[in-house]
N, C-alpha and C positions, 0 to 999 in steps of 0.2 A: 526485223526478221531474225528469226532461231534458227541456227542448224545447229544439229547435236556435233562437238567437237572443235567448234568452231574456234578458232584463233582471234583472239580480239585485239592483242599488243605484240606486234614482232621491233625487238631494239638487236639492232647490230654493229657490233662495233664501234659504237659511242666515245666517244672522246671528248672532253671538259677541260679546258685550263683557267686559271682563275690570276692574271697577271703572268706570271712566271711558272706559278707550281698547278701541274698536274691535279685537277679533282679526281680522275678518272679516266682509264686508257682503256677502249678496245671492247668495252663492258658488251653481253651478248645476251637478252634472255626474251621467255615468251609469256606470256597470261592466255592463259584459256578460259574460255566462258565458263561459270561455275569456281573457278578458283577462287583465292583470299589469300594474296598474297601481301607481306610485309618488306620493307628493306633497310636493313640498318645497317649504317655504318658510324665512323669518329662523325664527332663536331668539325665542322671546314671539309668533311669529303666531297661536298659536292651535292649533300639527297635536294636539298629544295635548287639548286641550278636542275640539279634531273627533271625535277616537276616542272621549272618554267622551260627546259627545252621541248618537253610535249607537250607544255600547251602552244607550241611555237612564238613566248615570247623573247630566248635567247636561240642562240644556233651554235647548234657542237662546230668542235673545231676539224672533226670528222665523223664516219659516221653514219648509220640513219635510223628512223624509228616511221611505222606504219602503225595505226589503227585499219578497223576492219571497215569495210564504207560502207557497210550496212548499219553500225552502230552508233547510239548517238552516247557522248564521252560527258562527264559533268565532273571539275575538277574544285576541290575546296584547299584552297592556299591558306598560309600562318595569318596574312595582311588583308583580307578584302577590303576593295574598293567599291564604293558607291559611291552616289551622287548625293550629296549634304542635304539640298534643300527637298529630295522628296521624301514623301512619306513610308510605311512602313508596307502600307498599300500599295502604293505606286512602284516601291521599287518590288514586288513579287510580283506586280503585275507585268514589269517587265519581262518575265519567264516565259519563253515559249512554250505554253504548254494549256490547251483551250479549254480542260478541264479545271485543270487548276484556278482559272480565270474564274469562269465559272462558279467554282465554289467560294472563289472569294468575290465577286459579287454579290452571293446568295447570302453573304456572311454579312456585307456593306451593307442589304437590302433591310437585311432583320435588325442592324442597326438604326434605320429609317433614314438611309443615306442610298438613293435609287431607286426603281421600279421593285419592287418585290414580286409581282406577278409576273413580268418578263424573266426575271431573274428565275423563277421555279420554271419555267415552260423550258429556259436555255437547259436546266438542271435533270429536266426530264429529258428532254434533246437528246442529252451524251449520256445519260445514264449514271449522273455524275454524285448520289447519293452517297454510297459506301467509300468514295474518294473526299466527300466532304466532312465526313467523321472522322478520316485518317489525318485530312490538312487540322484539325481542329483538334486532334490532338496533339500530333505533332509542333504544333506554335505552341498549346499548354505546357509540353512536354519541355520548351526550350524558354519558358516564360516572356514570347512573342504576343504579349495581350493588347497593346495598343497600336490597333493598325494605324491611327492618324498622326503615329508621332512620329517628326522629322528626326530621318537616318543620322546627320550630322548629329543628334543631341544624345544619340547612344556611345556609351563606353564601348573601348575599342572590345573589350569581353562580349558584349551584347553584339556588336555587328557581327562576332565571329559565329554566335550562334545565330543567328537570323541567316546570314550566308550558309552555311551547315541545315536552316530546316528549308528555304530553298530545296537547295539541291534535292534532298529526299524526298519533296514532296513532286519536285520533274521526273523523278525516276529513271534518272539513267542507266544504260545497258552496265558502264562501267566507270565504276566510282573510281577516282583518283584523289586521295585524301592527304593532306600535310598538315599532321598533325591533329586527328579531329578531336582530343579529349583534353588539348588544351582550352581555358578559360569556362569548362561544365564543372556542374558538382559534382558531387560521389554517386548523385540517383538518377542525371541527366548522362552521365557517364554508362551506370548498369542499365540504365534502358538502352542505351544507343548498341550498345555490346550485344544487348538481348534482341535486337531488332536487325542488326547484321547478321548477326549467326543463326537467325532462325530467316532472314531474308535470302530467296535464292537470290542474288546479287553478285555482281563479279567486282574486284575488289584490290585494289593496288594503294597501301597505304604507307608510311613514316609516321610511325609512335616510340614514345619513349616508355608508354605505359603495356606493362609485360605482363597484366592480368591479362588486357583486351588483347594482348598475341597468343597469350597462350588459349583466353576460350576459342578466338574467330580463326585465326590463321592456318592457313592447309600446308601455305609454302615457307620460308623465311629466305630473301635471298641476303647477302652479306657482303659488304664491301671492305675486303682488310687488307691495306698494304698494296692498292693495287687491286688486287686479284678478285674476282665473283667467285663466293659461295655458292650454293644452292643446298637448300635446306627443305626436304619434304617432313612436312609436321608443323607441329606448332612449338611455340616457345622450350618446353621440355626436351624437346628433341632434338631443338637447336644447340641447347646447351650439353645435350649429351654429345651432340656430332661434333660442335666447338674443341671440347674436352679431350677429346678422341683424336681428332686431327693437330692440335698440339703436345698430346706424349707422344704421337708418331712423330711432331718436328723434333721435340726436346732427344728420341730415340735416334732421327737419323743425323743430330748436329753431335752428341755423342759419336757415335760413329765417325762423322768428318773429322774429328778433332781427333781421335787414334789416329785416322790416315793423316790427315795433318802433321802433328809430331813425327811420323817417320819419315816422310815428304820433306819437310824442314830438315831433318837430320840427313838425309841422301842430298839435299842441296847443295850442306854444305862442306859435306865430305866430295865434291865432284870439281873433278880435272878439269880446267881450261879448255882441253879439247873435249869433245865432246861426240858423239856420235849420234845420228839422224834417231835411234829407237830414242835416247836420253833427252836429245830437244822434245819430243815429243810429249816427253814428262816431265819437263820443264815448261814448256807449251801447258800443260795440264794444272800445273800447280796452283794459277790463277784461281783457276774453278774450285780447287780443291779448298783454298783459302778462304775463299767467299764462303763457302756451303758450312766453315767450319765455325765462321765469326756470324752465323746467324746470329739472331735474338730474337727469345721468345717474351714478350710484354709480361711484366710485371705489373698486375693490375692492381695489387697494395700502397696505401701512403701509409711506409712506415715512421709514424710521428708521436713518440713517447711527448705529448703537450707536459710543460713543467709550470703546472700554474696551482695558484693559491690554495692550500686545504679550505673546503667552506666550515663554517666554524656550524652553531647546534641551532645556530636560528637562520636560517635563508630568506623565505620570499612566505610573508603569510596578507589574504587578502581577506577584509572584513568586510560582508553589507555594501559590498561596491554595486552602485547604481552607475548607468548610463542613457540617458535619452539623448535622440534627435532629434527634436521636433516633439512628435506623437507618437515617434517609432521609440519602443524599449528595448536596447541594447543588452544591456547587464543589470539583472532584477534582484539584490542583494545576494551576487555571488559571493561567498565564503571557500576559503581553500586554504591549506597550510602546506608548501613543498619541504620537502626530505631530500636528504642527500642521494643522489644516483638516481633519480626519478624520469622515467623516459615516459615522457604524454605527450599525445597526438591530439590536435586539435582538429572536430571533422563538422561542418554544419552548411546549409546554404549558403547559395555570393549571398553578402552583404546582411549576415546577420550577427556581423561583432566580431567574427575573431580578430583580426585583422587592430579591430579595436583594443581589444582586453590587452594584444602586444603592448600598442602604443600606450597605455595606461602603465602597464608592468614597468617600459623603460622613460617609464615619465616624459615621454612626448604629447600625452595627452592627459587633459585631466576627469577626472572623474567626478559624477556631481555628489552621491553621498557615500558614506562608509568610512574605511582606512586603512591605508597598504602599511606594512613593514616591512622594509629591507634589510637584510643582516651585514654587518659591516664587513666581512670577507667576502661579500658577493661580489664576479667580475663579471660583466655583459658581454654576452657576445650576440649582437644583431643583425641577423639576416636578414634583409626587410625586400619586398617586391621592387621597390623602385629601383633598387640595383648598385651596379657602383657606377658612380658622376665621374669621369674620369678627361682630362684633351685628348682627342684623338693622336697626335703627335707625341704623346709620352709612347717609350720603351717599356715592354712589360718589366724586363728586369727593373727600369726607375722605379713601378710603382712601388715594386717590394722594400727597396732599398729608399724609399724616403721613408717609411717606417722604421725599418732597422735592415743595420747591414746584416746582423746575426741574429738568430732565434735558439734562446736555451732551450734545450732538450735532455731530455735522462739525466745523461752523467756528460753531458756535453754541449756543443755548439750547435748548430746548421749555418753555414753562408746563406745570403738570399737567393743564390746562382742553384746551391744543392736544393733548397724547398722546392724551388720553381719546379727543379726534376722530378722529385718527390709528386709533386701536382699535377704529373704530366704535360710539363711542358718543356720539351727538349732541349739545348743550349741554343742550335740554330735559331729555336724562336725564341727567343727569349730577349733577343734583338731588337725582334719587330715592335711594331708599331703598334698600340692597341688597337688603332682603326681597320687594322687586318683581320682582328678575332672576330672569331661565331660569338653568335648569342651565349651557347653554352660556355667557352670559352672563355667569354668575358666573366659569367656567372663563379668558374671554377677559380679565377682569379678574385675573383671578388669574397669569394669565400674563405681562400688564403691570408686575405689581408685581415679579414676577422679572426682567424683561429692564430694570427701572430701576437694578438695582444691577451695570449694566455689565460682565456676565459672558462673560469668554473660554472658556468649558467648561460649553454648553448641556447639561442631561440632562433628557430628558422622559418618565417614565413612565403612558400609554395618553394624552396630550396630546388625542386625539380624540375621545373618550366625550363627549358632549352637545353636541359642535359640530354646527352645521346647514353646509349646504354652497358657500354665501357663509364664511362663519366660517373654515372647512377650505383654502379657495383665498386667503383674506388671511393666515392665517398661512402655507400654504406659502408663498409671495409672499416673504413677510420670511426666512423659514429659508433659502429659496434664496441668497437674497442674505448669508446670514450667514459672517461669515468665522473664526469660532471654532469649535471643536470641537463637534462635535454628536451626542448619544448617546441613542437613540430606543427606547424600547420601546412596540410597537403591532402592532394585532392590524389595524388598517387598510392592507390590499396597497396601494391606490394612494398613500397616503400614504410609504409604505415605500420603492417603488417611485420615487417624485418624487424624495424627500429624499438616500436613502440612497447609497453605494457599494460597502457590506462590510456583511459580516452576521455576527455571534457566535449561532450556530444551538444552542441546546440540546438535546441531544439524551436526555437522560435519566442519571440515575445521577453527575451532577457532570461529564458529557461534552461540554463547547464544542465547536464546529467553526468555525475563524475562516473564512469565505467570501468570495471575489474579487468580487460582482456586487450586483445587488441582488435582492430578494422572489421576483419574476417568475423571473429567472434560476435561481436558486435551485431552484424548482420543477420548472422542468422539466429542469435537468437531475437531480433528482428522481424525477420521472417516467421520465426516460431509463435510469437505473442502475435502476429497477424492472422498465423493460422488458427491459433486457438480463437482468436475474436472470428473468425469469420465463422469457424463451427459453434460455438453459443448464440451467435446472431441466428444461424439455419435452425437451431433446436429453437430458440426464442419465437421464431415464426412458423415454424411445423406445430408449437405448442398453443400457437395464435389462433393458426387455423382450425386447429382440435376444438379450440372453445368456441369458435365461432359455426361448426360443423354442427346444426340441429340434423336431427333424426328426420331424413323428410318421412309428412304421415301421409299415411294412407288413408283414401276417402271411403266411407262407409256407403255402403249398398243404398242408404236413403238420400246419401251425399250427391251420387252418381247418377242417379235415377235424377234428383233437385238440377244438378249437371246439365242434364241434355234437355229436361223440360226449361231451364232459360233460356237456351239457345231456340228455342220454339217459339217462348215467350217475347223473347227480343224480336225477334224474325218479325211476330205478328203485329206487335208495340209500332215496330218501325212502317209496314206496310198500314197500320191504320193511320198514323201521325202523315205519310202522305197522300192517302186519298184525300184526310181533312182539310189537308194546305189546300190539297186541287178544286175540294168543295167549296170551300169559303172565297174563291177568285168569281163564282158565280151568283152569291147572295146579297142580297143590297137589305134584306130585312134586319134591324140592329138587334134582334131578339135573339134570334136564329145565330145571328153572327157571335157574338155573349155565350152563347149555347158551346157553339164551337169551339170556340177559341177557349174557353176554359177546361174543354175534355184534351185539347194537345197540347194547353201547362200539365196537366195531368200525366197524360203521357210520358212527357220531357223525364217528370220528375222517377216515373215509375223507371224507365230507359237507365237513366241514373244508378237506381237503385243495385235494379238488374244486373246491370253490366259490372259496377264492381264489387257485386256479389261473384260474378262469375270468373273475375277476374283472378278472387281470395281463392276460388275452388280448382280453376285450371292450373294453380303453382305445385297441386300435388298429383294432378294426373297423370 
């Protein structure tokens, strides 16, 4: 059921603790039907404990949250579970939802796996054609092509899309998403972004990716320090209200800090005794103190890196070949890198990049061609699998079993000041790593590479689990870095920030080196599509012109020949069955000879007739 206005999510007063610390106090907000909204906060606030308390798998520690009870809710979590041994069929089939069923029956059937004629009669039943054109793109769309393959045999990437085309194909009133553009490409991404925001759908997500906030999002709410945002607009607007609402702190902690210093100085000019107005301002001073030792985040790693000049020769690759099997990976790629070169790697899962890394840092080998390394080159590898770390290491250990100190500029860092640098405070700096978020662990993980002072940065998906403070401090540092830097990410703005050129894969072992960055890229993408699709329309408008004869017109002797066939036939046909009826009565063999050769006759005249008549009816 719709009503216009309706209220689909009331949270009130929400409260999360996670061991000891606070995710979350008090949080209050609503989604209306029609909305798209976003919510972002740090790494460790709490957003995916938010998502399992609505799905009711945890329980706040106060608190409460309502859906609308007319609404049916469908939520896509970072981890789906399935059942290993069924198939890809069985487990959509599990969906409640009888159309869907339906069409994928109808899908099993043309397979030649079940009735195919029950299977249309159910399809005609619900009406369920224009929903089986959408299931069937949507599984293309998320490259869901083999229904019979057992769920356990997909990569955790694959289930997350399979659980993701699910959901969209149930159509729920209200999407609750954690994270949906994790583990997509760049085209499974722009479709999904294109089909939200052109879908009336209502919409409650956690992305880290801040194209998809800025095209989809109406609302952004914001978790910092505590306290809920609310942000009407999209990404843009967020950032202007961000911006806005800290020169108002940076203006009113100014302030505190004048009153402050004359507060402090009346302090401690004041007598022993004291008088009830002077307690009172003494009473005050607490407050006055706190408001003045605010702090406003410093979202910069300021880290002048003191690493190796690269000397004139770096990373040159020749004629590099790669197969799998019968899959071609790298089809004599050739490349020579330059000092300061920022390239973005951008192509489908699983068609090599990921590869060419491990080739580059000799973890893998290559089957023909030849790399060369230049002897000032330092590595520095970001690789997906992440950092392998015991859970019971101190994050401070991990820094300090590389080195206590890191040179910099004209000087040192302790491992205590990077860590802060990296935002991670002294208090945690304690803990344990088995406490860290995903991103967390990542942001550390990335410290420990940028210690061993590398002139040829390589980051493979670098932004999987960063929150979106995390994503603006590391761009921050990459911009400012002066070594070579070689990205591969599925995140456009990130791409877009960092990059200048792009090695675009294109399928089959086919590189395209590219002048621009992500953005660019696309459209002129876009552009050589649309020009292909207008020469295709003139190519066939010009098909048609040549296949377009002049129809003629039948001449007066034509016309007149016209209506005397239709006479002719008429009569043809009415003697050929008097003759039939004749000859059922004659037993003389002479007679019957007689007969029966005047209705071969006929036959053949009828023949004639008819498509003669046929040639002359295509102009009348």
């Amino acid at each position: 059921m719709y009503f216009c206005g309706m209220n689909y999510l009331s949270v009130a007063q929400l409260t999360k603790y996670y061991g000891d610390k606070c995710l979350f106090e008090n949080i209050t907000f609503f989604i209306d039907k029609g909305q798209k909204v976003a919510f972002i906060a740090k790494n460790g606030s709490g957003k995916s404990s938010l998502i399992k308390i609505l799905q009711g798998k945890e329980p706040p520690e106060s608190g409460d949250y309502k859906f609308h009870k007319d609404i049916k809710v469908g939520f896509l979590v970072q981890e789906p579970v399935f059942e290993a041994e069924k198939t890809v069929y069985e487990t959509i089939m599990n969906a409640e939802h009888p159309i869907l069923k339906a069409s994928l029956d109808y899908e099993h059937a043309l397979a030649g796996i079940g009735n195919l004629q029950a299977a249309m009669d159910k399809m005609d039943a619900l009406n369920a054609w224009d929903y089986e054109q959408q299931m069937k793109l949507i599984l293309s769309k998320f490259l869901i092509t083999d229904l019979e393959q057992k769920v356990g045999t997909m990569s955790g990437g694959q289930q997350k899309r399979l659980a993701l085309s699910i959901l969209l194909l149930q159509q729920p009133d209200l999407l609750i998403l954690d994270e949906p553009t994790n583990h997509l490409d760049m085209d499974m991404i722009e479709w999904l972004e294109d089909y939200l925001s052109k879908n009336n759908c209502t919409l409650f997500m956690i992305t880290h990716d801040r194209y998809f906030l800025e095209n989809i999002c109406t609302e952004i709410l914001e978790l910092d320090n505590g306290i809920l945002y609310k942000h009407k607009g999209n990404y843009s607007a967020y950032l202007q209200n961000k911006e806005l609402r800290e020169e108002n702190l940076r203006a009113n902690i100014a302030r505190a800090q004048n009153t402050f210093r004359k507060e402090l100085e009346w302090m401690r000019r004041q007598p022993k005794a004291r008088t009830t107005k002077a307690q009172s301002r003494i009473d005050n001073f607490e407050n006055v103190k706190s408001a003045a030792t605010q702090k406003v985040d410093d979202k910069k790693i300021a880290i002048e890196i003191k690493m190796q000049r690269l000397g004139g020769k770096i990373l040159e690759l020749h004629n590099i070949d790669k197969k799998y099997g019968n899959k071609i990976l790298l089809d004599k790629f050739t490349y020579k890198f330059q000092r300061g070169e920022r390239i973005g790697i951008v192509g489908r899962n699983g068609c090599g990049k990921s590869t060419l890394l491990n080739i580059i840092m000799g973890e893998e080998q290559y089957d023909n061609g030849n790399l060369v390394l230049g002897e000032t080159v330092v590595f520095g590898y970001y690789n997906q699998k992440g950092l392998q770390l015991k859970s019971d290491k101190k994050v401070l250990d991990v820094i300090k079993d590389i080195a206590e100190f890191l040179p910099i500029g004209k000087g040192t860092l302790s491992a205590s000041q990077l860590l802060e640098r990296f935002l991670f405070p002294p208090a945690q700096q304690h803990n344990f790593v088995s406490t860290l978020s995903g991103g967390e662990r990542r942001r550390l993980y990335l410290l420990t590479i940028l210690m061993k002072n590398p002139n040829f940065l390589i980051l493979d998906e670098p932004t999987n689990d960063l929150d979106i403070l995390s994503l603006q401090v590391l761009e921050d540092f990459l911009s400012e870095y002066k070594g070579c830097l070689l990205i591969v990410s599925h995140d456009r703005y990130f791409l877009d920030k960092l990059t200048d050129q792009l090695f675009v894969f294109e399928g089959n072992g086919k590189i395209q080196v590219f002048l621009g960055n992500h953005n660019e890229y696309r459209l002129e993408q876009k552009e050589i599509l649309k020009q292909q699709k207008a020469e295709e329309k003139q190519q066939q408008s010009q098909q048609t012109k040549r296949q377009e004869v002049p129809k003629k017109k039948l001449s007066f002797k034509e016309q007149n020949e016209f209506k005397n066939l239709e006479k002719e036939i008429d009569a043809l046909i009415a003697e050929q069955k008097q003759l039939t009826e004749q000859l059922q009565g004659i037993t003389n063999h002479q007679e019957i000879q007689t007969i029966s050769e005047r209705i071969a006759e006929i036959i053949q005249q009828l023949n004639d007739k008819e498509l003669r008549w046929l040639e002359l009816s295509e102009f009348m």
